[in-house]
C-alpha positions as CSV (number, residue, x, y, z in Angstrom):
1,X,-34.1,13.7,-19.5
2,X,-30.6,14.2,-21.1
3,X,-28.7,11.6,-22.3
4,X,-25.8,11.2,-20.7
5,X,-22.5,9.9,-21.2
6,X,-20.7,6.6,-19.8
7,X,-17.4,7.7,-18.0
8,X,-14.5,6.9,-19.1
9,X,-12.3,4.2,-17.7
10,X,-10.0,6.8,-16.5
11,X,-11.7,7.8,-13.9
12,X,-12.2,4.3,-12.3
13,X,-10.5,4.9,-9.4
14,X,-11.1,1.0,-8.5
15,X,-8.7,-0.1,-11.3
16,X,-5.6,0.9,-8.2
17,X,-6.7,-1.9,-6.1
18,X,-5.5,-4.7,-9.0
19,X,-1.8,-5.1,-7.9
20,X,-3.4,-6.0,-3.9
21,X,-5.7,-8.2,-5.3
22,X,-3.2,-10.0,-7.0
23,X,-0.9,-10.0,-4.2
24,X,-3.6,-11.7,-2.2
25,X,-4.4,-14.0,-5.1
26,X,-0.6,-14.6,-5.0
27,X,0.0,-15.5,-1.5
28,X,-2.2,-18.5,-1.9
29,X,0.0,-20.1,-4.7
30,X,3.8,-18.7,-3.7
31,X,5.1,-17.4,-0.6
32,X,3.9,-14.1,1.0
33,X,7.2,-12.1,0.2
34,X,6.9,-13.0,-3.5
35,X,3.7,-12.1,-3.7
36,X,4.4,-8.7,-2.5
37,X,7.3,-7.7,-4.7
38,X,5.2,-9.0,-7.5
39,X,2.2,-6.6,-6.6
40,X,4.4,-3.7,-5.7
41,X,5.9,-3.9,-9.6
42,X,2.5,-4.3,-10.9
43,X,1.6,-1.5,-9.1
44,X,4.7,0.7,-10.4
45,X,4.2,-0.4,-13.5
46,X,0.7,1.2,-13.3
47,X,1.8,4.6,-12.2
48,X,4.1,4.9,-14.7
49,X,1.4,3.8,-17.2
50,X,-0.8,6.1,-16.3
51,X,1.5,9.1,-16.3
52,X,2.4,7.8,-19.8
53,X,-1.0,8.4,-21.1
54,X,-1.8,10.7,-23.2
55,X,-4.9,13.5,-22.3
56,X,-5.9,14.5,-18.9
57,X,-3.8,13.4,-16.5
58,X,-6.6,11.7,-13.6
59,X,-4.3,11.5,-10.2
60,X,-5.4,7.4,-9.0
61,X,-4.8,8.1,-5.4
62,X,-5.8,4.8,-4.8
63,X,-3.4,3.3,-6.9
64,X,-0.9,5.6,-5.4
65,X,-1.8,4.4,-1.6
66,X,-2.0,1.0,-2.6
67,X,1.6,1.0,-4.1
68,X,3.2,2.9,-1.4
69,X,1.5,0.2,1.3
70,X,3.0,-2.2,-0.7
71,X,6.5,-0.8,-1.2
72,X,6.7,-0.6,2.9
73,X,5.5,-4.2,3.0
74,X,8.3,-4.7,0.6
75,X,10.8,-2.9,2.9
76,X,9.5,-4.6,6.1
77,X,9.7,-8.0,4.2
78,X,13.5,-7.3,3.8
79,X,14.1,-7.1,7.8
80,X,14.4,-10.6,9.5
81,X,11.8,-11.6,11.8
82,X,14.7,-12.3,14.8
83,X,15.8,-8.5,14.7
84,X,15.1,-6.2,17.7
85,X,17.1,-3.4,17.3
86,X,18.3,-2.1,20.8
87,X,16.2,0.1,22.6
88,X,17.2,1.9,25.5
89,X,15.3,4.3,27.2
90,X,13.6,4.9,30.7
91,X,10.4,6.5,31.3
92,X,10.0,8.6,34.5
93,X,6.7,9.6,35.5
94,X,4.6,9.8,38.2
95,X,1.0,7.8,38.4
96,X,-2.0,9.8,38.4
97,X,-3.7,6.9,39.8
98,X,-1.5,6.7,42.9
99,X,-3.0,7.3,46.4
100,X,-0.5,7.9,49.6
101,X,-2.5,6.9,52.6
């Protein structure tokens, strides 16, 4: 057989799930919102580290989901838990499920 070569640490794609594990690590020791801005600038931090590097650029769509999850947890973190915004609208339809005897 051929020897082959160990792969690079580029293309471990698992290295994008480090800023949710440390958000999860977080939430046990500070309070959920913290924990979530922390990860999400961890998690930009890696993106732009890895568009910094120098070579082949490997795409870490995982570290790319994982961020953007965790920039709209951000977000949603922002909007108080007693807002509803006003909805009004009325839906007219007929059953399909209704009989006329």
């Amino acid at each position: 057989m051929a020897h082959k070569g160990t792969l690079s640490s580029a293309f471990n794609m698992s290295l994008g799930f480090i800023p949710v594990i440390i958000s999860i690590l977080l939430c046990e020791l500070i309070t959920q919102d913290t924990a979530i801005y922390i990860g999400t600038g961890i998690g930009i931090i890696g993106i732009y580290l890895s568009y910094r590097r120098k070579g082949l650029l490997i795409p870490n769509f995982i570290l790319y989901i994982a961020t953007g999850v965790l920039a709209l947890l951000s977000v949603a973190a922002l909007i108080p838990g007693d807002y509803v915004p006003p909805v009004h609208f009325h839906l007219r339809w007929k059953s399909v499920f209704s009989f006329q005897c």
